[in-house]
C-alpha positions as MATLAB code, in Angstrom:
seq = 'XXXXXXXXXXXXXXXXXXXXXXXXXXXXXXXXXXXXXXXXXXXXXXXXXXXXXXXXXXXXXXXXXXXXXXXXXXXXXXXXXXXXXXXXXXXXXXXXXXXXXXXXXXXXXXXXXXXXXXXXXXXXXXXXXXXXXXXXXXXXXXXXXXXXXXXXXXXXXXXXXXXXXXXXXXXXXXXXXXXXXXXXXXXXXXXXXXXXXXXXXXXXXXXX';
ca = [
     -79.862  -61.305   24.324;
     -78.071  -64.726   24.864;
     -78.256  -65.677   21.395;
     -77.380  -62.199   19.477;
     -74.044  -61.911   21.878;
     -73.225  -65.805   20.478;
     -73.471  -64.533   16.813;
     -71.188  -61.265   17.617;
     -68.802  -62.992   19.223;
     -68.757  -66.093   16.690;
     -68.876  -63.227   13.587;
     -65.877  -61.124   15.147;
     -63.145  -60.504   12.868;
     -59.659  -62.109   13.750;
     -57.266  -60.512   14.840;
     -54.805  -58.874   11.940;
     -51.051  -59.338   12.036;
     -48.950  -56.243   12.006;
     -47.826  -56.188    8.176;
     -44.245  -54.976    7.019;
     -40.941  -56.142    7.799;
     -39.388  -55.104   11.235;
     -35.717  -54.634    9.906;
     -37.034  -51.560    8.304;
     -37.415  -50.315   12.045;
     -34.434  -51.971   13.980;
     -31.301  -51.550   11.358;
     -30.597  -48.072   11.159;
     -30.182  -48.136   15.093;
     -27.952  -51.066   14.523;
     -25.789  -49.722   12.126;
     -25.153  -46.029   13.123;
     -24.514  -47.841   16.575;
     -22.084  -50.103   15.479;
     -19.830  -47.075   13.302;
     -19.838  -45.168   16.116;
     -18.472  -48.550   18.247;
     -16.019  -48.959   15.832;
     -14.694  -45.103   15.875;
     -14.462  -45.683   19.156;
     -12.575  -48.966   19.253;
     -10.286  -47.587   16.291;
      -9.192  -44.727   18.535;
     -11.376  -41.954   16.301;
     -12.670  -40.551   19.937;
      -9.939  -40.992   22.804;
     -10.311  -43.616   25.473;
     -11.303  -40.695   27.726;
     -13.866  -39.522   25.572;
     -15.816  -42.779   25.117;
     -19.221  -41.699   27.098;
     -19.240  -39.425   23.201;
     -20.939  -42.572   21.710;
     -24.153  -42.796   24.378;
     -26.469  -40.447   22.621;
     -25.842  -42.755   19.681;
     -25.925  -46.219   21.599;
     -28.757  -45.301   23.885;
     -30.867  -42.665   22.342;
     -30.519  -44.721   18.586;
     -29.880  -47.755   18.621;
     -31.270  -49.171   22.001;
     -34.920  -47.591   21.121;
     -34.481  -48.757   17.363;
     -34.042  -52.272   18.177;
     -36.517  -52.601   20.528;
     -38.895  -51.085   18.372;
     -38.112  -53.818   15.942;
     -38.464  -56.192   19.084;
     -41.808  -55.725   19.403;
     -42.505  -55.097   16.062;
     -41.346  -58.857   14.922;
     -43.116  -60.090   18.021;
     -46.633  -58.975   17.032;
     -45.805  -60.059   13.311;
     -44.474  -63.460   14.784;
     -41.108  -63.470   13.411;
     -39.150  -64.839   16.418;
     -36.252  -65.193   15.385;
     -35.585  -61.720   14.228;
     -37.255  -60.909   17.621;
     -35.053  -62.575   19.526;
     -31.963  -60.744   17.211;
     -32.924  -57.505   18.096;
     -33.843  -57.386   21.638;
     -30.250  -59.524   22.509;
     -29.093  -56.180   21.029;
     -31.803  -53.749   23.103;
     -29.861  -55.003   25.696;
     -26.418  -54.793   24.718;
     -27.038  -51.044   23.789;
     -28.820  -50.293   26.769;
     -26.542  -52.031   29.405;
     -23.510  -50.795   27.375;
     -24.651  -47.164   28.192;
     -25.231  -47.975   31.717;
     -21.082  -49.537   31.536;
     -19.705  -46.821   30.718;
     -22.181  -43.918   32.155;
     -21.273  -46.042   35.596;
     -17.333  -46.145   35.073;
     -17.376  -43.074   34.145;
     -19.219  -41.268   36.883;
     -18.296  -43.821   39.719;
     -21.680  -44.646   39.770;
     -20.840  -48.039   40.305;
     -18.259  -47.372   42.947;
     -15.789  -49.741   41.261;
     -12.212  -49.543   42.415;
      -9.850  -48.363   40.023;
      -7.527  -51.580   39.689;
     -11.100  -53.676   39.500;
     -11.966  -51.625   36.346;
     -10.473  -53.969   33.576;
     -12.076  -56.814   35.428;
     -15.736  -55.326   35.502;
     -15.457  -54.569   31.657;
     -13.952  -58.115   30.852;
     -17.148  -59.521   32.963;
     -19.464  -57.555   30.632;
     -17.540  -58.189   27.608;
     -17.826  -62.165   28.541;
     -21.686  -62.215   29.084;
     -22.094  -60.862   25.993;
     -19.385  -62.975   23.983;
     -21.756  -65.855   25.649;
     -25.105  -64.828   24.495;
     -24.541  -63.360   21.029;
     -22.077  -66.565   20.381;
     -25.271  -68.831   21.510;
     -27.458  -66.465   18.586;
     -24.486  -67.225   15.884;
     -25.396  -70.706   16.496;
     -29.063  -70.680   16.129;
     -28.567  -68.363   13.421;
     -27.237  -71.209   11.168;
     -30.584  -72.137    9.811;
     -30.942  -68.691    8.680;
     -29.884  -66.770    5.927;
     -26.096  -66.250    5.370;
     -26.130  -62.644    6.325;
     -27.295  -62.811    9.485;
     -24.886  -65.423   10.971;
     -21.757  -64.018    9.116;
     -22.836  -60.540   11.116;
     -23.305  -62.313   14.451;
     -20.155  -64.244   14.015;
     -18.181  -60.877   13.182;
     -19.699  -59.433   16.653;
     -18.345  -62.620   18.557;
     -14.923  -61.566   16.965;
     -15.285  -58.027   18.205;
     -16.037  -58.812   21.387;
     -13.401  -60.935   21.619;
     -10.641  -58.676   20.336;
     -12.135  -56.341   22.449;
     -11.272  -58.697   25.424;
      -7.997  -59.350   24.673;
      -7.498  -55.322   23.727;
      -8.884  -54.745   27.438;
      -6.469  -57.369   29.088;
      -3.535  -55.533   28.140;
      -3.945  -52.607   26.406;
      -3.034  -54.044   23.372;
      -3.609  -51.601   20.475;
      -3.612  -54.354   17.836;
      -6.608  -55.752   19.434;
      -8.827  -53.326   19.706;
      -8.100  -52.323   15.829;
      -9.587  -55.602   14.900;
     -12.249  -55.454   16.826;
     -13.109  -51.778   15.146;
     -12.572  -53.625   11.976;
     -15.032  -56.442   12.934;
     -17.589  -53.825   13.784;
     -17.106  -51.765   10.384;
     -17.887  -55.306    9.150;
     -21.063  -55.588   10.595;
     -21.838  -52.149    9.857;
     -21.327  -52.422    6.370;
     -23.855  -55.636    6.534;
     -26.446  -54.061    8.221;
     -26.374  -50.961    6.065;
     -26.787  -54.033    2.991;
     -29.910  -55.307    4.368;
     -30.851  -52.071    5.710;
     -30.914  -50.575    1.993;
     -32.124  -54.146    0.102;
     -35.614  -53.639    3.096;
     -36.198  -50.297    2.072;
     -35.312  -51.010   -1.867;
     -37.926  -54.562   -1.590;
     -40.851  -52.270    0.265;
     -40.345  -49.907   -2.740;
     -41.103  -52.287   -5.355;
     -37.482  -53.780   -5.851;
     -36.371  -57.371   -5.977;
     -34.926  -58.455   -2.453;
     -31.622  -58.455   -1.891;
     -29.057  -62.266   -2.243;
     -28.935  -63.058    1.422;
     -26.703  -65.887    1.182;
     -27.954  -69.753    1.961;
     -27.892  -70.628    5.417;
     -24.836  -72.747    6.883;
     -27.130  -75.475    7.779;
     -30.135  -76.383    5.624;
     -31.109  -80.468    6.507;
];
């Protein structure tokens, strides 16, 4: 009995990594997130009317990317894993931001408001500004995206400060920007799995 449970468990087949490419699974939530960000930060849905863009941010994007999460974690791609669930969690505490703000959830005081977005905005300008720099060793693409969310973010701090218009045009600029990247890598995945030639990347920043 000893001896035939050695030779199954010595003949057992490895295990098999997941096969595929997890952008295919975490870009369209990225992108149709980020258009509907930068309607919003453009001034396409009124400041009053920004909760519009959770069934988008939460029920998209959040579950997209973390589908891709765990989808690069399996295949072992770590770095794209790490991409995508910084992003999960934008999306999903994002939604929380503004469901809370906007139903008092949070029980915020009204003149504390601009400071408790400015907090969030910060955190985030931290972390994703942390990715841009790991992302240097990776293909152009990705760290000219991240870098373009650091600028929204930060546009988007300066637009909360003071209300000023300017700002938060550039920021919905800088997210159109990103947008438009993600949609290129979304349609050179899907293009590559058909058959096609991959799509120029760009060389990474650092390469030594």
């Amino acid at each position: 009995m000893s001896q035939r449970l050695a030779e199954t468990t010595t003949t057992a087949p490895a295990a098999t990594v997941p096969a595929g490419n997890p952008l295919i699974a975490g870009l369209p939530g990225f992108v149709v997130g980020s258009i509907a960000l930068a309607l919003q930060l453009t001034g396409f849905v009124p400041a009053d009317a920004a909760s519009a863009v959770l069934p988008i941010t939460f029920g998209a994007s959040a579950i997209s990317t973390l589908m891709a999460t765990i989808w690069a974690t399996r295949a072992g791609q770590n770095a794209v894993a790490c991409i995508f669930v910084a992003f999960t969690g934008f999306w999903v505490s994002y939604t929380l931001l503004v469901m809370g703000l906007t139903h008092n959830w949070l029980a915020i005081p009204a003149d504390h408001i601009v400071r408790a977005q400015t907090l969030f905005l910060l955190c985030w300008l931290f972390v994703i500004g942390t990715l841009t720099l790991g992302a240097l060793r990776l293909p152009l693409a990705f760290t000219v995206t991240l870098l373009l969310v650091d600028l929204c973010i930060l546009f988007n701090i300066i637009g909360a400060q003071g209300g000023r218009d300017w700002a938060n045009t550039l920021a919905g600029a800088c997210a159109f920007g990103f947008a438009l990247i993600g949609a290129y890598l979304l349609v050179g995945a899907v293009q590559e799995e058909g058959g096609g030639k991959p799509y120029p990347l760009g060389r990474p920043v650092l390469s030594a």
